[in-house]
C-alpha positions in Angstrom: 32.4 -7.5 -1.7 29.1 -9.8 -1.5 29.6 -12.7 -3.6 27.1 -13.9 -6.0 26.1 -16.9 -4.3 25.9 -14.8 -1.6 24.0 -12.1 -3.2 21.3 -14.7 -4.6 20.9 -16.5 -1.2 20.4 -13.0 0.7 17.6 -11.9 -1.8 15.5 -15.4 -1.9 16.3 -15.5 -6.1 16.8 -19.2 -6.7 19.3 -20.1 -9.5 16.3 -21.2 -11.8 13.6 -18.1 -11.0 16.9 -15.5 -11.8 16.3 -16.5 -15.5 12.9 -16.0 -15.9 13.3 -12.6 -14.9 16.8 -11.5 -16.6 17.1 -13.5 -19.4 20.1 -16.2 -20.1 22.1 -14.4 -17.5 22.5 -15.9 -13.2 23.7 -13.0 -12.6 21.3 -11.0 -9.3 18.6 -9.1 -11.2 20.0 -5.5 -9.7 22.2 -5.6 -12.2 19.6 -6.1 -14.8 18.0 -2.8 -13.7 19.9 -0.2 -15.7 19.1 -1.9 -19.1 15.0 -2.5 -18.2 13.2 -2.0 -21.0 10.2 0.5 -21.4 6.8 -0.1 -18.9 4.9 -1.3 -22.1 7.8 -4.1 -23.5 6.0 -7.2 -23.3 9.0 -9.1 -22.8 10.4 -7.7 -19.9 6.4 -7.8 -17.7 5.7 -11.5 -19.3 8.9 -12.4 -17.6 8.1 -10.1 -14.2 4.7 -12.0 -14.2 6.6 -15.6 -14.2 7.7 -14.8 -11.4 4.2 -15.1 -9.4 2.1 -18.4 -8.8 -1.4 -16.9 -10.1 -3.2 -19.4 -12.3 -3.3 -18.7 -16.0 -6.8 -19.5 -16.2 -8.0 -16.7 -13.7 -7.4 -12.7 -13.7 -7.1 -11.0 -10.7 -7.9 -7.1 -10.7 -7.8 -6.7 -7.1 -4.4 -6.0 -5.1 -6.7 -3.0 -3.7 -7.5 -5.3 -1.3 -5.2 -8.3 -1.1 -2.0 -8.4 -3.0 -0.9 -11.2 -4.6 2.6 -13.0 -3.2 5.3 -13.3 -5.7 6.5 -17.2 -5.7 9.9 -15.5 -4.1 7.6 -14.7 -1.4 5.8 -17.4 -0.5 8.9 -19.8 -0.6 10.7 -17.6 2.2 8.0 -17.6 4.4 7.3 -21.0 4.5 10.7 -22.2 4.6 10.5 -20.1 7.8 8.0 -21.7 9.2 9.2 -25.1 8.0 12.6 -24.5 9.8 10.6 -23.2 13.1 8.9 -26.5 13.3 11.7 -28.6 12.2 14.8 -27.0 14.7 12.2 -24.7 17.4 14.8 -26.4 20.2 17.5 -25.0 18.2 17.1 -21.9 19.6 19.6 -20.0 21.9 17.1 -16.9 23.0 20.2 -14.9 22.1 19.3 -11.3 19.9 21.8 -12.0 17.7 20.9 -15.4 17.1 21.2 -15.8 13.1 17.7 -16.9 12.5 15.2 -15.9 14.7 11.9 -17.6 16.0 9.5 -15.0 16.8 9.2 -10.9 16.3 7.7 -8.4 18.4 11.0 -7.5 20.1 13.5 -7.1 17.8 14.2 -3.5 16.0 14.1 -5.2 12.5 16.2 -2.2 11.4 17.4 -4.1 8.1 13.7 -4.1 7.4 13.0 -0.8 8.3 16.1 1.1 6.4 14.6 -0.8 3.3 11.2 0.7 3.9 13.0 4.1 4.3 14.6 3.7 0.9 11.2 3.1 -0.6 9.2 6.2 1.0 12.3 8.0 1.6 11.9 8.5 5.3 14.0 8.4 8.4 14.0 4.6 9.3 14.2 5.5 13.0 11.0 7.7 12.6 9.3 4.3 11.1 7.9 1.3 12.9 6.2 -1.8 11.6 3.0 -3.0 12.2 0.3 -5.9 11.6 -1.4 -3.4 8.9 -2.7 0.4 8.1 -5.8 0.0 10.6 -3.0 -0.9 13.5 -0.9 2.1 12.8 -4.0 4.5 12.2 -5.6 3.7 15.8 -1.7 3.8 17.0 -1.3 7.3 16.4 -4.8 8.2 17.1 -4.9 6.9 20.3 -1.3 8.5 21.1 -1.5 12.0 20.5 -3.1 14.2 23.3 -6.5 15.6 22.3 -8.9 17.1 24.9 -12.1 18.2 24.2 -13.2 20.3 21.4 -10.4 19.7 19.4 -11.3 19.1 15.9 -10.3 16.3 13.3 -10.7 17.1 9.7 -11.4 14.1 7.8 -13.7 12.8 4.8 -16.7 11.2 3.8 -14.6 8.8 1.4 -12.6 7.5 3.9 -12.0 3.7 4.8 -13.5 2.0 8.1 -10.3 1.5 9.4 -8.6 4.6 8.7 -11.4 6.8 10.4 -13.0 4.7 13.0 -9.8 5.1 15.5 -10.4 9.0 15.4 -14.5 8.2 16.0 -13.3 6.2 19.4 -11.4 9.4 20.2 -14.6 11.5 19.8 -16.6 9.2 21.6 -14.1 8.9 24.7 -12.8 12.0 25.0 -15.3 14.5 23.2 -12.9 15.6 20.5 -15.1 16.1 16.8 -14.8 14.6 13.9 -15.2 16.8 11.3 -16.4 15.2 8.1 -15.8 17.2 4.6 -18.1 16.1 1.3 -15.6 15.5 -1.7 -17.4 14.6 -5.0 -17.1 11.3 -7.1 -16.0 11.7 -8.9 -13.4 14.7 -8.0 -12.7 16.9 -10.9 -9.8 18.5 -10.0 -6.7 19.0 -7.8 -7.7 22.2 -7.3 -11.3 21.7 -6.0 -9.9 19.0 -3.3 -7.4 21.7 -2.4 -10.4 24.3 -1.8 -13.1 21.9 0.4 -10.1 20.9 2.6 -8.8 24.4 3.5 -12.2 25.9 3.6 -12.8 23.4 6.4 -9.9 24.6 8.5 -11.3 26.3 11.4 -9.3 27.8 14.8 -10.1 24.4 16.6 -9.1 22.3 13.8 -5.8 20.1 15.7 -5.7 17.6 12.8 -6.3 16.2 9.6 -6.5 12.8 8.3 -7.0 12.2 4.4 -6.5 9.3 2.4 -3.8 9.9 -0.1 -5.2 7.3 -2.5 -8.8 7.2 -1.9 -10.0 3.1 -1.6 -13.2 3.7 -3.4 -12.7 6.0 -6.6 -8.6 5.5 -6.9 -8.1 9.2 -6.6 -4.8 10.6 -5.8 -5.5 13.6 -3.2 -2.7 16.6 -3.8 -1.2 15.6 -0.6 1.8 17.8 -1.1 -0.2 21.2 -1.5 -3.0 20.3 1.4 0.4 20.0 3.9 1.6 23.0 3.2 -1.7 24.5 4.0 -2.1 22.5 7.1 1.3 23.4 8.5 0.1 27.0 8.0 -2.2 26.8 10.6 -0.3 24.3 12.9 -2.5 21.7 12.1 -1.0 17.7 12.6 -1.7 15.9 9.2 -1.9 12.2 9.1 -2.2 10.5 5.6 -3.9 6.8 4.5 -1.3 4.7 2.3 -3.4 1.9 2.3 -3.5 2.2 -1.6 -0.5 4.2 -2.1 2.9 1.8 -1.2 4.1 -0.1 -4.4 1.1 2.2 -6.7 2.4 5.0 -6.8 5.9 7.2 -5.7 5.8 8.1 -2.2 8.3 10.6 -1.2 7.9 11.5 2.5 10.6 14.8 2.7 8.5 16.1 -0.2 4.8 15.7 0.9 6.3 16.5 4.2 3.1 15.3 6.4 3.4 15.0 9.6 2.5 10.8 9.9 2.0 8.6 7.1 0.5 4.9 7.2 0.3 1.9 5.1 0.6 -1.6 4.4 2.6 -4.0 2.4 0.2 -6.9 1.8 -1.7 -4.6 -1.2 0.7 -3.1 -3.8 3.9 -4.9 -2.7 2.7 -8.6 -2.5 3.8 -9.3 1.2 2.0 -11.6 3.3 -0.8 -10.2 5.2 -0.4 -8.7 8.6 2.8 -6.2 7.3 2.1 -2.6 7.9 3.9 0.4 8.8 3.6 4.0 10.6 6.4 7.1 10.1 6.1 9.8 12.3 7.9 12.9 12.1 11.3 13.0 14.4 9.3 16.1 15.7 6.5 14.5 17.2 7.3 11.2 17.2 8.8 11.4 20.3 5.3 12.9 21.9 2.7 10.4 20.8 1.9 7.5 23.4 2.2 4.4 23.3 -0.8 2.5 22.4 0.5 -1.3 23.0 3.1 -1.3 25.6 6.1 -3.5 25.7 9.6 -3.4 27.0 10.5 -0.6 25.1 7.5 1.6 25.3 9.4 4.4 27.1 12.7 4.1 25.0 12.9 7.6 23.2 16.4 6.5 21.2 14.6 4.8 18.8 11.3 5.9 18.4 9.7 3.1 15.8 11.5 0.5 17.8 9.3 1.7 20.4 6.1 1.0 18.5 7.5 -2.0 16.5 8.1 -3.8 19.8 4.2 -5.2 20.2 4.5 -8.4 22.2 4.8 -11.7 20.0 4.8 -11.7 16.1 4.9 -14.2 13.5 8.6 -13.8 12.4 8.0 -15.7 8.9 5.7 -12.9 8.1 8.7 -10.5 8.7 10.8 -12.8 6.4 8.3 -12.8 3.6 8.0 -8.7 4.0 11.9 -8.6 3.7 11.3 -11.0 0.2 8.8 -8.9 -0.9 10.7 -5.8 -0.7 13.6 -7.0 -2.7 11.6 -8.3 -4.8 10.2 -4.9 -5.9 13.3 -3.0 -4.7 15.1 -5.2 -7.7 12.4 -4.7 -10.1 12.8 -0.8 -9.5 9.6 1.0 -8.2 9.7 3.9 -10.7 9.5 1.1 -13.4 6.2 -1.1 -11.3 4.8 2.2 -11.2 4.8 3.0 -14.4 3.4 0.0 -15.5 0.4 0.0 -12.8 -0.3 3.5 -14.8 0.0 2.6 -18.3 -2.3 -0.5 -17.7 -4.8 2.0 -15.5 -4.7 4.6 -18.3 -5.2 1.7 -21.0 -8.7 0.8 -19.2 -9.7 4.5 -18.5 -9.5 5.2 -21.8 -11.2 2.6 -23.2 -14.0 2.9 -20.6 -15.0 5.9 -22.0 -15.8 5.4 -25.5 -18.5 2.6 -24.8 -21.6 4.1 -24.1 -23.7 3.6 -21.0 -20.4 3.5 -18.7 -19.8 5.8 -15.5 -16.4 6.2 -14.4 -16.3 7.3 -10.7 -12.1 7.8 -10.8 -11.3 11.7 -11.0 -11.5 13.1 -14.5 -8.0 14.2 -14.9 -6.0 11.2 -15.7 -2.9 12.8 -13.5 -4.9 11.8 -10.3 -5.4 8.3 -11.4 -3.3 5.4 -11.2 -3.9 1.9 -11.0 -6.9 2.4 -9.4 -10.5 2.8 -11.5 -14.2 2.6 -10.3 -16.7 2.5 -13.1 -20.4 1.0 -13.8 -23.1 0.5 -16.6 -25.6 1.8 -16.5 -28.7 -1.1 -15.2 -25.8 -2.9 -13.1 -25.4 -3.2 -9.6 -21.9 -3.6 -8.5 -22.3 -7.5 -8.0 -23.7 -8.0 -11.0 -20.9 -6.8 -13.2 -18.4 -8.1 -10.5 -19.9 -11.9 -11.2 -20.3 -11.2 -14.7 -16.5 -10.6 -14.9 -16.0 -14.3 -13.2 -18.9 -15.9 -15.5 -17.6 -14.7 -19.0 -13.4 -15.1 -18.7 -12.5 -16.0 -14.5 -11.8 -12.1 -14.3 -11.9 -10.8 -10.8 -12.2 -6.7 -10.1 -14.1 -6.5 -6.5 -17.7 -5.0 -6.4 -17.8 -1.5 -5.1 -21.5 -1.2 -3.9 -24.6 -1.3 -5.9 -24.1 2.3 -7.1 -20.0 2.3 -8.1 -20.0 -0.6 -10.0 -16.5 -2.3 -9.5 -13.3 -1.8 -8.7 -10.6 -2.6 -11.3 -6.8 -2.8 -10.0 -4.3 -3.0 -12.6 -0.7 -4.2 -11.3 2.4 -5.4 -12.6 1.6 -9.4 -12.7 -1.8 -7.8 -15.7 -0.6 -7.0 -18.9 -2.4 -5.1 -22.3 -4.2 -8.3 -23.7 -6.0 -8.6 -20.1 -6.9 -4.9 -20.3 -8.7 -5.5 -23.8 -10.6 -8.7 -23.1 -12.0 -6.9 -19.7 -12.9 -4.4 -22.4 -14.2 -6.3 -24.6 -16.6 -7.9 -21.9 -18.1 -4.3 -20.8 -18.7 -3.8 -24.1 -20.4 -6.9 -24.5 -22.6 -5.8 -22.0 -23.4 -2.4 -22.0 -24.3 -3.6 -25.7 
């Protein structure tokens, strides 16, 4: 059995944060997790949001595009790099050595397995990258297209999840096949319908979002596979917004590639991605950036985590990260992103003059809304957020108004004074 000390050291909790999060207690907060109390207990998420460095005089609404480090975090990764300065002729070259200098050629299988138990995946079938973009253009450039061939995609989709698929187009003459959903989307249903009415016989793969970036909608990703598989067709989903938002269970949605990031929803340090391919295929798509292992077919996200030299520190701030929320439980982080999400929804729409752009049913909404009043650009409200209470959402064009992330470092009394100034102001 792991001993405590043990325990505490392995999972980056110092003897004085362990309080702030489980009470009086030093025991390791996994113990903690059978007795949590309910998403809305202000007690519990007071104590969760000690646990980050974010100044008390600023809000930040916007993990949609940088997450925001818990302390745990940020003191593993630079006691990293503060050990790689201080010992770097310490090291052996040896794979086994205890503490390692650089990545890019390890399997990081402790990493991955813990990534598995979050998506529930096959942590052979998943490899780490630097972020979604990475992984996107990984599988895009590695599966074999020729000309013709068509890829369903959408007209909300970010730059870096469809630009990959544009290169393939360009270079190779396969088409990009671009599908108009509405914003904001009404239904479940209607997404369903525009997708499959797109399929066509030359149709070799679709790529959707599962969260979209700009409206927060939450595709039916399950239902549009199952169609997809149907007709043979490889489906690739976005989970740019989607890791530490919302439940990911890849066995269920059963896609055939999935790709995301860590440095949104889960706090890690930027440049920590991911890509799962099926066992299936996996073994069939090329390798994009070649290294050692780029023809090594016994472990298949080895293959592509293997990239040439990495920033290990990064890895050991990932590796915090995940415990971090792993301990918390991610059922109970996102519960909370929704209950804050539905809090601001719902007040959004009884003031007069606001638009929300986030899909009307609630059930495909999470922490994620896009809303504007009317005579604002979205700079306009974004810096009056900053001007009237330091709040930061992020501007989502002139039209969409802003972004507003909820996450588990924002609690209720936020939600109400953000509501309180959109009020002010549509007044």
């Amino acid at each position: 059995m792991i001993s405590r000390r043990k325990a505490l050291k392995s999972l980056g909790w110092s003897a004085l944060s362990i309080p702030a999060l489980a009470g009086s207690s030093l025991e390791a907060p996994s113990s903690m997790m059978s007795t949590l109390p309910a998403a809305n207990d202000p007690s519990f998420w007071k104590r969760v949001r000690d646990q980050y460095m974010l100044s008390t005089e600023q809000v930040f609404f916007n993990p949609g595009t940088i997450g925001v480090m818990p302390r745990v975090v940020v003191e593993r990764v630079t006691k990293h790099m503060n050990y790689i300065a201080t010992n770097v002729a310490d090291w052996a070259y040896k794979d086994d050595n205890a503490e390692k200098f650089i990545t890019g050629y390890q399997h990081l299988l402790f990493i991955r397995n813990k990534v598995a138990k979050l998506l529930n995946g096959d942590a052979k079938c998943i490899a780490l990258t630097d972020n979604t973009t990475n992984s996107m253009s990984y599988i895009a450039q590695g599966l074999n297209l020729k000309p013709g061939d068509e890829i369903i995609t959408s007209n909300q989709e970010h730059g870096g999840g469809i630009s990959s698929w544009k290169v393939r187009e360009m270079r190779d003459g396969a088409v990009v096949k671009i599908i108009e959903l509405p914003k904001p989307i009404h239904s479940r249903e209607e997404v369903i319908e525009l997708v499959v009415k797109s399929f066509t016989s030359k149709t070799r793969v679709l790529m959707l979002s599962h969260i979209i970036s700009g409206s927060g909608a939450i595709l039916p990703a399950k239902e549009i596979c199952v169609e997809a598989k149907k007709r043979g067709i490889f489906t690739v989903l976005d989970g740019a917004q989607t890791t530490g938002h919302i439940k990911i269970d890849l066995k269920d949605i059963d896609c055939d590639a999935y790709v995301g990031c860590f440095h949104k929803w889960i706090g890690a340090p930027a440049g920590t991605g991911y890509m799962y391919v099926k066992p299936e295929y996996i073994k069939d798509i090329w390798t994009t950036v070649a290294s050692y292992r780029w023809d090594n077919h016994e472990d298949e996200g080895f293959r592509f985590t293997q990239r040439g030299t990495g920033n290990y520190s990064m890895i050991e701030g990932l590796d915090a990260a995940l415990d971090f929320y792993l301990q918390i439980g991610p059922d109970k982080a996102y519960e909370r992103i929704k209950f804050l999400g539905d809090r601001l929804r719902d007040g959004l729409r009884e003031i007069n003059k606001v638009k929300i752009y986030s899909p009307l049913d609630n059930a495909m909404c999470a922490g994620i809304t896009v809303y504007n009043i009317d005579g604002f650009t979205g700079t306009k409200l974004q810096d009056a957020f900053w001007e009237k209470a330091k709040m930061r959402p992020r501007a989502s064009g002139d039209v969409f108004g802003v972004r507003h992330c909820t996450h588990i470092f924002n609690n209720p009394e936020e939600i109400d004074k953000a509501l309180s100034i959109v009020k002010q102001l549509a007044s």
